[in-house]
C-alpha positions in Angstrom: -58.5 -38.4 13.1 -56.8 -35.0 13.2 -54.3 -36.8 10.7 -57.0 -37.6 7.8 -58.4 -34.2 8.1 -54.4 -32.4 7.6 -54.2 -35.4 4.4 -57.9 -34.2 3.0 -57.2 -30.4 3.7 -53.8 -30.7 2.2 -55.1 -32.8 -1.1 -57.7 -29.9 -0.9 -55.2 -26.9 -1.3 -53.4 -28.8 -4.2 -56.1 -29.6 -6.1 -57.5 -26.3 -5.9 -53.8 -24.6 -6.7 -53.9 -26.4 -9.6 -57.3 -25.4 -11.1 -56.6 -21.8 -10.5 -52.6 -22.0 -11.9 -53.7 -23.8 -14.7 -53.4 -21.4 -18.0 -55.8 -22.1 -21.0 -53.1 -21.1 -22.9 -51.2 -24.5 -21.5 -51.4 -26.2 -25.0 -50.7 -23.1 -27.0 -46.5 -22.5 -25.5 -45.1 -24.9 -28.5 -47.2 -22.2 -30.8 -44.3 -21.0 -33.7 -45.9 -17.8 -33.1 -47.4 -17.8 -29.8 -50.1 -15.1 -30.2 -51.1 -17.1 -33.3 -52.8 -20.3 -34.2 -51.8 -22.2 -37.2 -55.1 -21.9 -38.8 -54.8 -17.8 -38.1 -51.6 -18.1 -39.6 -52.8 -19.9 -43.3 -55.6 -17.7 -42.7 -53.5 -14.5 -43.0 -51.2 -15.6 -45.5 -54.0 -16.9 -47.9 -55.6 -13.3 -47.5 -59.1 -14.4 -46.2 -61.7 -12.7 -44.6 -61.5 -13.9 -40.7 -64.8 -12.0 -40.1 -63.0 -8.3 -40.7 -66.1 -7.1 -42.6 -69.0 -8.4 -41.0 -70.0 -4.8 -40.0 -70.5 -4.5 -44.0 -71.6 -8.2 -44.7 -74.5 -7.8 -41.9 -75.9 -4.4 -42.9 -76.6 -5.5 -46.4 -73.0 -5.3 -48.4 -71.8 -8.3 -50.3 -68.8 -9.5 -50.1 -67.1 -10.6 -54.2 -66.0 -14.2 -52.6 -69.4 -15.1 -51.7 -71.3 -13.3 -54.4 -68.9 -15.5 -56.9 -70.2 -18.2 -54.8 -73.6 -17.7 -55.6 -73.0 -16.0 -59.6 -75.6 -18.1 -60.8 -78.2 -17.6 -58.4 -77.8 -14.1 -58.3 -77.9 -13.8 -62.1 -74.9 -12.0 -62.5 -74.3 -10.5 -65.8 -71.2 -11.0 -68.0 -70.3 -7.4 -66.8 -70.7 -8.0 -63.4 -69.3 -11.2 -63.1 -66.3 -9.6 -64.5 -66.1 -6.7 -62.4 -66.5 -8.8 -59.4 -63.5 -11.3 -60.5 -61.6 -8.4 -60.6 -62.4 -7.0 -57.2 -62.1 -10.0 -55.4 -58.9 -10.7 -57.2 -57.5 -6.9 -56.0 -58.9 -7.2 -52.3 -57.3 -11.2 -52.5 -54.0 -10.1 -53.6 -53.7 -6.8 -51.2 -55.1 -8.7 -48.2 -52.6 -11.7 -48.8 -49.5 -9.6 -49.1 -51.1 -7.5 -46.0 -51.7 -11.0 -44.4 -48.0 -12.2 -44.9 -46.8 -8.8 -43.6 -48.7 -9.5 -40.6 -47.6 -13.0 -39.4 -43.8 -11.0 -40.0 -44.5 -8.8 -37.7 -46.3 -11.3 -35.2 -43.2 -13.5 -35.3 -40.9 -10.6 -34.7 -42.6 -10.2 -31.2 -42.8 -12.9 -30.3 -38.7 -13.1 -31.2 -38.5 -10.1 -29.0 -39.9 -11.9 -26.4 -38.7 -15.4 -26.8 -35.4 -13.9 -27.1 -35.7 -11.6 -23.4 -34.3 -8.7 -25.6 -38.3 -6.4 -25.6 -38.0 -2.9 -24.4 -40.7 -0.4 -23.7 -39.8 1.3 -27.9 -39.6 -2.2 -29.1 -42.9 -3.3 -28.1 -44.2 0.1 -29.1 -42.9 -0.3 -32.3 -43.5 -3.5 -33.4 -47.5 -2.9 -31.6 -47.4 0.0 -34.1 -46.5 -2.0 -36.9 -49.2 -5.0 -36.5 -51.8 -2.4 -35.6 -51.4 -0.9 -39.3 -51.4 -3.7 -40.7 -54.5 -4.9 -39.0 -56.2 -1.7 -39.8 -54.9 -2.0 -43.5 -56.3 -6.0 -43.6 -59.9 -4.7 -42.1 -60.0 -1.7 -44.5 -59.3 -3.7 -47.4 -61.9 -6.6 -47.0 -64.7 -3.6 -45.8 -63.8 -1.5 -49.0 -64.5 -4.9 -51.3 -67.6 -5.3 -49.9 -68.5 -1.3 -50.6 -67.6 -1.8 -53.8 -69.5 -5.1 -54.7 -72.3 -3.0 -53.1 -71.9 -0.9 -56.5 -71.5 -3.7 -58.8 -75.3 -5.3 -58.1 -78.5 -4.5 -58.7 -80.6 -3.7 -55.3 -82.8 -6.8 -56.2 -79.7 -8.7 -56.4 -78.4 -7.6 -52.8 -81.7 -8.3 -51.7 -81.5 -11.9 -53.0 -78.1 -12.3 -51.5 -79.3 -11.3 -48.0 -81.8 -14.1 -48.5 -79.1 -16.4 -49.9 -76.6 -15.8 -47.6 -79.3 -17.3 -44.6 -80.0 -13.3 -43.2 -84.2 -13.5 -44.7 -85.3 -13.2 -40.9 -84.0 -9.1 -41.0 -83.8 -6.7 -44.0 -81.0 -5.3 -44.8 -80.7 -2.4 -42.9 -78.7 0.1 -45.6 -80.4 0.8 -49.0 -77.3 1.2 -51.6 -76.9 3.9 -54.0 -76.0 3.1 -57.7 
C-alpha cells in the first residue's frame, strides 16, 4: 500500500512541476525575433495602425484609412477626399519607414541576446532606441487622426462615430475647424 501511495505522490509532484515550468512562451523560442510575432512584424513594416491611436479614434477623431474606407458614406468632397489621400499617404509612408526601423532594432536585441554578448549600456541603448521609435510610430498615427479631425465637417465625424459601430456613446470631444 505504502508503495501506490510513494507511485501517486510521485506522479503528483511531476505533473504539477510541469504545469507550473511550463512557459506560455513554449511555442514562441523558434520566433526570428523573439519579442515579435510574425504578424507584428508585417504589421510594422507595412506601417499599420496596431491600435496606437485608439485614444484619438475613441474620443471622436477619425482616422484617414478608415474614413477612405467609408468616402462615400461620409460624402466626402473632391477636396477632402484629396486631402485625406494625402494624409494617409504621409502618416503611411512615415509609419512604415518608422515600422522597418523598429523590427531593426527588435532584431538587434534579440542578437544581443541570442548571441550572450548584452551588457547593462547595450540594453540601455538599444531600449532607448525602440522606445523612440515606438513613441515616433504612436505620435505619427495620433497626429493623422488630429488632422483628419480638421479635414471633416462635425456632421461628418458625427456620421463616422456612427459608421464606425460607436452610436451607443457620443463622441466625447467637439472639434474645432
Amino acid at each position: 500500500m505504502s508503495r501506490l501511495c510513494l507511485l501517486l505522490a510521485t506522479a503528483a509532484m511531476m505533473l504539477s512541476s510541469f504545469a507550473f515550468a511550463a512557459s506560455p512562451y513554449r511555442s514562441e523560442q523558434s520566433r526570428g525575433i523573439k519579442a515579435l510575432s510574425d504578424d507584428e512584424i508585417a504589421d510594422y513594416s507595412n506601417g499599420k495602425g496596431m491600435g496606437f491611436a485608439k485614444a484619438a479614434e475613441l474620443n471622436g477623431y477619425p482616422g484617414p484609412a478608415h474614413v477612405l474606407e467609408l468616402a462615400d458614406e461620409l460624402a466626402l468632397s473632391p477636396q477632402q477626399k484629396v486631402k485625406t489621400e494625402q494624409l494617409f499617404e504621409h502618416m503611411q509612408t512615415r509609419a512604415q519607414t518608422l515600422g522597418l526601423r523598429l523590427v531593426h532594432e527588435e532584431r538587434t536585441l534579440d542578437e544581443l541576446f541570442a548571441s550572450k554578448t548584452v551588457s547593462r549600456e547595450s540594453l540601455t541603448k538599444a531600449l532607448s532606441a525602440i522606445a523612440t521609435i515606438q513613441n515616433q510610430i504612436r505620435e505619427t498615427h495620433l497626429r493623422a487622426h488630429l488632422a483628419e479631425a480638421e479635414i471633416l465637417s462635425e456632421e461628418q465625424v458625427k456620421r463616422y462615430w456612427h459608421l464606425r459601430g460607436y452610436a451607443d456613446v457620443s463622441p466625447t470631444r467637439q472639434h474645432k475647424h
